[in-house]
N, C-alpha and C positions, 0 to 999 in steps of 0.2 A: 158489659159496661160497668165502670166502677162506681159504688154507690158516692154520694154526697150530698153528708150529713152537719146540720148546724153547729155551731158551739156548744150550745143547748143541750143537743142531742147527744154530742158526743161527750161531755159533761154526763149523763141520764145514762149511757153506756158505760162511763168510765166504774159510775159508782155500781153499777150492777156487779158488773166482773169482779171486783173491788169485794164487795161481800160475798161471792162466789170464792175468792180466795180464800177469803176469812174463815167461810164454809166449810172448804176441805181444808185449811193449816187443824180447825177443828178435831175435822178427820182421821187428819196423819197422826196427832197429839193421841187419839183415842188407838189408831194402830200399831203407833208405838208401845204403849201399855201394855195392849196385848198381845204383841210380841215378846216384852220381857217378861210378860208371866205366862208365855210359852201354850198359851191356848190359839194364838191361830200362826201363820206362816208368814212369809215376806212378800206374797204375791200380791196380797192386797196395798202393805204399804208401799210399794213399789210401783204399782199403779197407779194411787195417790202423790206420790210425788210426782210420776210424769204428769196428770192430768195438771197440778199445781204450776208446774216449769211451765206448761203451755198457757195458761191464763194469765202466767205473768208476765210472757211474754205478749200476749195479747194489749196488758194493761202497758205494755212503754208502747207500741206503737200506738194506742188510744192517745197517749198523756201526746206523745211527738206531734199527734193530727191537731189538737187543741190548741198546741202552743204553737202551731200552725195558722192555726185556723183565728186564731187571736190575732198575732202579726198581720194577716190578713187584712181581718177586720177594723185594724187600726188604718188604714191605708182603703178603706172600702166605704163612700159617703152612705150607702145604703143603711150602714150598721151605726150612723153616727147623730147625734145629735142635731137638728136644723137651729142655724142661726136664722133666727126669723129675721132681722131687720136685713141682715145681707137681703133673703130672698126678696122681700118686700124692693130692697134698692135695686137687686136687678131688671125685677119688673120696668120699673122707672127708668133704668136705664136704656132699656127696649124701647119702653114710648118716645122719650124723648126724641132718639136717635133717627125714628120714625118722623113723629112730628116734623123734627129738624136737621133732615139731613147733613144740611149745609154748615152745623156745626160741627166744629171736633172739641172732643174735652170738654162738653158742657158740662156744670155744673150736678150733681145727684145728690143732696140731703135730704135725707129722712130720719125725722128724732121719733121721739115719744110724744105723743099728740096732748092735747092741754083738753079738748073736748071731745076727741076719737081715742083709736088706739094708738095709730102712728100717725104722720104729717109727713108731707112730703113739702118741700121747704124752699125749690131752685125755680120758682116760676118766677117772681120777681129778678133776679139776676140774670136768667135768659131771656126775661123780655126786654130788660136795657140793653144785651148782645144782639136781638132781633129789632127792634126799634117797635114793640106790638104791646099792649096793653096786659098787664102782669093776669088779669083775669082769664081774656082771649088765650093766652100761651099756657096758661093751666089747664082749659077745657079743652085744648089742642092736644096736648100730652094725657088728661085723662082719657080722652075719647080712644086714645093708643093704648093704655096701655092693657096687657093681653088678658084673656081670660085663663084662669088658676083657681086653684083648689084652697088658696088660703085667703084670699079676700072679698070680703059677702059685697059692702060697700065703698063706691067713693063719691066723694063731690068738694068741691070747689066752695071754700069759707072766704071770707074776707078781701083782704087787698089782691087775693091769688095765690092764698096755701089749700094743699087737697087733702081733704080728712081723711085717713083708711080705717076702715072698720074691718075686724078679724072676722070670717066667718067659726062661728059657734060650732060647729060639725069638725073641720079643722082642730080647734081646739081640744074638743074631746079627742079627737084623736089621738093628739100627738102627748095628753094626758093616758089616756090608756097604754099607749106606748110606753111611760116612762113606770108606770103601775105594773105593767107585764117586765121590763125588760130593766129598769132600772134608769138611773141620772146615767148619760151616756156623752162621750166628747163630742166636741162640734168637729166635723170634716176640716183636716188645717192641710189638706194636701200630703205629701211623701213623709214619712216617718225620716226626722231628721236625729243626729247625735249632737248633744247640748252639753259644752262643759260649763257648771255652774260654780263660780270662783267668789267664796262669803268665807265668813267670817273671821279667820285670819288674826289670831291672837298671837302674843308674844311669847317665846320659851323663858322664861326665867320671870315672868310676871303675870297676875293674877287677870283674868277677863274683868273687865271692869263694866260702868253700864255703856259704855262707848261700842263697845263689841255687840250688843244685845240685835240693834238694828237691822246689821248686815247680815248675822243668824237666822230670823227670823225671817226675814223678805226672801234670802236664798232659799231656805229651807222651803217656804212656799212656794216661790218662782218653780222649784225641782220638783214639788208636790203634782202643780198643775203642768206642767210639763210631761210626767212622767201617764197623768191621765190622759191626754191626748195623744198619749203612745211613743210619745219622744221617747230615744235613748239616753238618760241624759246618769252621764258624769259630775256629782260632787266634791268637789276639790275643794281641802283647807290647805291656804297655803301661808303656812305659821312661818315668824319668823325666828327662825332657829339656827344663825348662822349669824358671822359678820364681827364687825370691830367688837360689839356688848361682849362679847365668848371670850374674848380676849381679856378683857379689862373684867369681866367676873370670876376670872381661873386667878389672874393673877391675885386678886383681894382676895380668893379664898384659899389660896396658897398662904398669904397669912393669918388671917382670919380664920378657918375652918381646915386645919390641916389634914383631915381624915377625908377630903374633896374626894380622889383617887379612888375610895372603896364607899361610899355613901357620898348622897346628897343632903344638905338640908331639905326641911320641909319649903313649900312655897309662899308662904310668909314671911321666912327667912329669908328665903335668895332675893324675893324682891328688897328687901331691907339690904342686904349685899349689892343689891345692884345698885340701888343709889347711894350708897357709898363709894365704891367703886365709882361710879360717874361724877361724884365729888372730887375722886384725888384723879383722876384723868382730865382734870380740868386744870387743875390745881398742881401739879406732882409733874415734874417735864421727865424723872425717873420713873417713877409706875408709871405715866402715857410708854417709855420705851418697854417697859418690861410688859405691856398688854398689847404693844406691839407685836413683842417676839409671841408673847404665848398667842396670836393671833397666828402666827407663821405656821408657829410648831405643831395647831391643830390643822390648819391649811395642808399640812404634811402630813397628814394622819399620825402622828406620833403617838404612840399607846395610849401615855397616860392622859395626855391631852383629851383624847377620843374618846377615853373610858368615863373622865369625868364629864364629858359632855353629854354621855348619853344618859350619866345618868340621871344633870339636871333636865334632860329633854322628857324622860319616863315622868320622873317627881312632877311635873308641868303638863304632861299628858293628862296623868292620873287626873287630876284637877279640873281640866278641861273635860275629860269624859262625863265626870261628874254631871258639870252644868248639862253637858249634852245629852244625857239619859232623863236627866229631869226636864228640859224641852222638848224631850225627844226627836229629838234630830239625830239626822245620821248625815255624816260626811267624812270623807277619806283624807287622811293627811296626807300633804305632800307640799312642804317646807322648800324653804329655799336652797338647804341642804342638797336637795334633790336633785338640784338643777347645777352643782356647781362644778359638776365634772364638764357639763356642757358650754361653760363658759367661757372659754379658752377658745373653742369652735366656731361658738358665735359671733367674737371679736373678730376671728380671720375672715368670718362671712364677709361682715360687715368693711371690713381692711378688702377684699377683693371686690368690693360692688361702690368700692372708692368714695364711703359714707362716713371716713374716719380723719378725724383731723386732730395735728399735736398740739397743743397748747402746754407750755409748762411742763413740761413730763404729764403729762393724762392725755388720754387720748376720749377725744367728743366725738358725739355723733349729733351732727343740727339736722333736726327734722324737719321734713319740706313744711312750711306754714305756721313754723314753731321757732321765735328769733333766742331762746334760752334752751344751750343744747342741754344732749344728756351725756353726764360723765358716766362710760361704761369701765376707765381704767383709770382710777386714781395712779397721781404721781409716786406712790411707794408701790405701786402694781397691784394691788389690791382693786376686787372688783366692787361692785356697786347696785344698790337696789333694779338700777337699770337695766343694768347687766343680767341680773337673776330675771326680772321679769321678761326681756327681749327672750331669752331662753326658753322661758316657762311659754311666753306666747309661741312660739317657733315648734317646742316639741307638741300641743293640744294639736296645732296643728298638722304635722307631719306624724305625727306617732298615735295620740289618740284620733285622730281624723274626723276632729273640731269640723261640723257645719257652722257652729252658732258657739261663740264665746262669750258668755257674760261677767264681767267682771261686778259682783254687788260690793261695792266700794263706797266709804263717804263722798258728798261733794268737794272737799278738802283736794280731794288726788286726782280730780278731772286733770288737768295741764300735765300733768307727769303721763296719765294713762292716753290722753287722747297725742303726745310725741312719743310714748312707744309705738303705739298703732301706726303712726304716720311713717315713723325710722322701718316699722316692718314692712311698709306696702311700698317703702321707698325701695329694700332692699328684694323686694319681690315673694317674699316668702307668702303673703295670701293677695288673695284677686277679692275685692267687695262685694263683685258677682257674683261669687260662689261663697266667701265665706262670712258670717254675720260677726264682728269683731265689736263687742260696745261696753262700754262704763255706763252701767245703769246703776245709778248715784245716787243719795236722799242726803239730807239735811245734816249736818254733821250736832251734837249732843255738848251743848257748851256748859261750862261750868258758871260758879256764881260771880263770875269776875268778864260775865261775856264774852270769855275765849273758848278756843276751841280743847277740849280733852286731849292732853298728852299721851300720847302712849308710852313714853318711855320716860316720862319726868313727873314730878308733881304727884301728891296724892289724890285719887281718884276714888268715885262710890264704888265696892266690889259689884260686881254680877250677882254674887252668892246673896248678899245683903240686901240687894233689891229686891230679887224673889221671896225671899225669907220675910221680907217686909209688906211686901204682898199678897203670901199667903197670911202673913198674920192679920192684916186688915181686911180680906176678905172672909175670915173666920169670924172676926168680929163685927163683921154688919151681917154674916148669915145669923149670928146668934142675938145679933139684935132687933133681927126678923123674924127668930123663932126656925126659920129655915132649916137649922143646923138639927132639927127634931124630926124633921122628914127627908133629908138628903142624908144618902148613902154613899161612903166612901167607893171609888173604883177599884176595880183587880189592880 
């Protein structure tokens, strides 16, 4: 019978073997010497490297069992953290259901108790469902509910809330638990794969503090995600594509004619961009000429392509920046990405007979959404809509998206929540299976009560805020003295 051994253990074996190699490379290092100074033969170093090849290979199937035996565990409630208040509510839900059979769907709250540990909170509302006095139907459900290792006491306060007191033996326990084994995840059911969609800055302009938000909560949302053992996918999806690429090649066609083999730096190009966005507004000649140069990179034309990439690197660079000092990690993947797919999408959408002409463009109205979405502008040109149906279409089908989150301001709920709607319209996910949401926050308004442009208007940099940050936290540590006993980190 094959043995089986804990994580623990096979972690305790790993490292054994592990300096066991170390041991004889030692070895081999000393047999080699004396080999070429000719005082002993090859037999012995010869035996040391077979012993070696065999303990390393010993050490990949250890490492495979581990990273085994972890997937596992991720997926095993035995190894995982207890959510006490769940347990505490299942309790309750046993009594009740006892007490009251003839209910369905009663009511189960249990918060944080005011003079216990926990409270249990549905006796009043089940006894206006039973027609019985809020005290009677507490002492009904506590006298059910079952005996357990986590709760010493209960009893019945007031109008008819039930106090629960923790048992103290419990507690040490699941304290020694975390002393032995570490902060460990709560049991969340099957190891699912999570694409997480933040932060999302522009190519040709600087992260401002508008960007900061979405960064941050993604970056965290993937954090804890990624400890409860999810798969989870990082997605930056910049936008690096579109009419701006056009109307910035052309202004720097004459403004910066060395475009083609250099970019400017990214202080520059944003200063080009809203210039550019000046005579595009202005200029019915440059709008056609950032027209065509919109075409000519839509056709990959060399030079077009070369100088895009290379203000996308210069915009990168920039970006990593910020991201190494947040430390954050997130994988780009721009709208660029998606725009070979866009052309496919449309026909989807054109076959599941979700597409209607208006004007030369073709819309798609979403079921429960009376402002459609243009996925084809009148000069055939695609659209933010366009990229995103895409982008949600491939998480789905290609990364094999359980759960998509979009960490987005509240600004792009209506836009995000008729994509969703156009994709479930056209069949591409089921609710059921797949978790599809815009989890939103507040959007970062400036001092005129509007909301932060992203592509107009000057904004606070990102860089400027941090910089400003640390220097004010430098100067209340040194106004505390603090700054004499804190030690900078690696």
């Amino acid at each position: 019978m094959s043995e089986h051994l804990s994580t623990e253990d096979l972690m305790k074996r790993l490292a054994e073997q592990e300096r066991d190699v170390f041991l004889l490379e030692m070895e081999l290092e000393k047999a080699k010497r004396a080999r070429e100074e000719g005082s002993e033969g090859n037999e012995e170093l010869q035996a040391l490297k077979l012993e070696n090849g065999k303990l390393k290979c010993r050490i990949g199937i250890l490492q495979r069992n581990i990273d085994a035996e972890r997937s596992k565990s991720a997926n095993n409630s035995e190894n995982n953290m207890m959510v006490l208040i769940q347990e505490i509510s299942k309790y309750f839900e046993t009594a009740v259901q006892s007490a009251f059979p003839e209910l369905k769907n009663a009511p189960v709250l249990v918060s944080v108790g005011k003079t216990a540990d926990y409270q249990f909170n549905s006796a009043m509302p089940i006894a206006k469902m039973v027609g019985q006095k809020p005290v009677d139907v507490a002492n009904k459900i506590l006298a059910k509910v079952p005996a357990n290792p986590i709760i010493s006491k209960l009893e019945v306060a007031g109008p008819g809330f039930i106090n629960v007191t923790i048992s103290s033996e419990f507690v040490q326990s699941e304290v020694r638990k975390v002393l032995t084994h570490g902060v460990r995840p709560p049991y969340v059911g099957a190891r699912k794969r999570v694409v997480v969609d933040f932060s999302s800055p522009n190519i040709a302009k600087e992260m401002h503090v508008g960007h900061l938000r979405s960064t941050i909560i993604g970056e965290s949302m993937s954090r804890l995600l990624e400890f409860i053992g999810y798969d989870v996918v990082r997605l930056n999806h910049v936008g690096d594509w579109g009419t701006q690429f056009g109307m910035l090649i052309a202004h720097l066609q004459d403004k910066f004619p060395n475009y083609k083999t250099v970019s400017p730096p990214i202080g520059d190009l944003q200063s080009f961009y809203k210039e550019s966005k000046t005579r595009f507004d202005s200029d019915d000649k440059f709008k056609a000429r950032a027209y065509d140069c919109v075409v000519r990179l839509q056709n990959r034309e060399h030079d077009f392509i070369q100088a895009w990439k290379l203000i996308c690197d210069v915009s990168r660079g920039e970006f990593t920046k910020i991201y190494e000092r947040l430390n954050i990690t997130v994988t780009e993947r721009g709208e660029s990405f998606y725009q070979d797919m866009m052309s496919d999408t449309v026909k989807l959408l054109e076959a599941k007979g979700l597409v209607t002409v208006e004007e030369g463009r073709k819309l798609v109205f979403a079921p429960g959404f009376p402002v459609p979405l243009t996925i084809v502008k009148s000069d055939g040109g695609f659209t933010y809509a366009t990229s995103d149906l895409a982008a949600l279409k491939h998480r789905i089908d290609v990364e094999k998206a359980d759960w998509i989150a979009y960490v987005v301001d509240a600004g792009q709920n209506l836009h995000l929540e008729s994509v969703y709607s156009a994709a479930r319209a056209a069949g591409w996910y089921d609710p059921a299976k797949n978790r599809v949401e815009h989890t939103f926050f507040g959007v970062v308004q400036g001092e005129d009560g509007k909301k932060f442009k992203t592509r107009s208007g000057d904004t606070v940099r990102l860089v400027d805020l941090l910089d400003e940050g640390m220097h004010r936290s430098l100067a209340k540590l040194k106004e505390k003295e603090r700054d004499k006993v804190i030690t900078a980190g690696p």
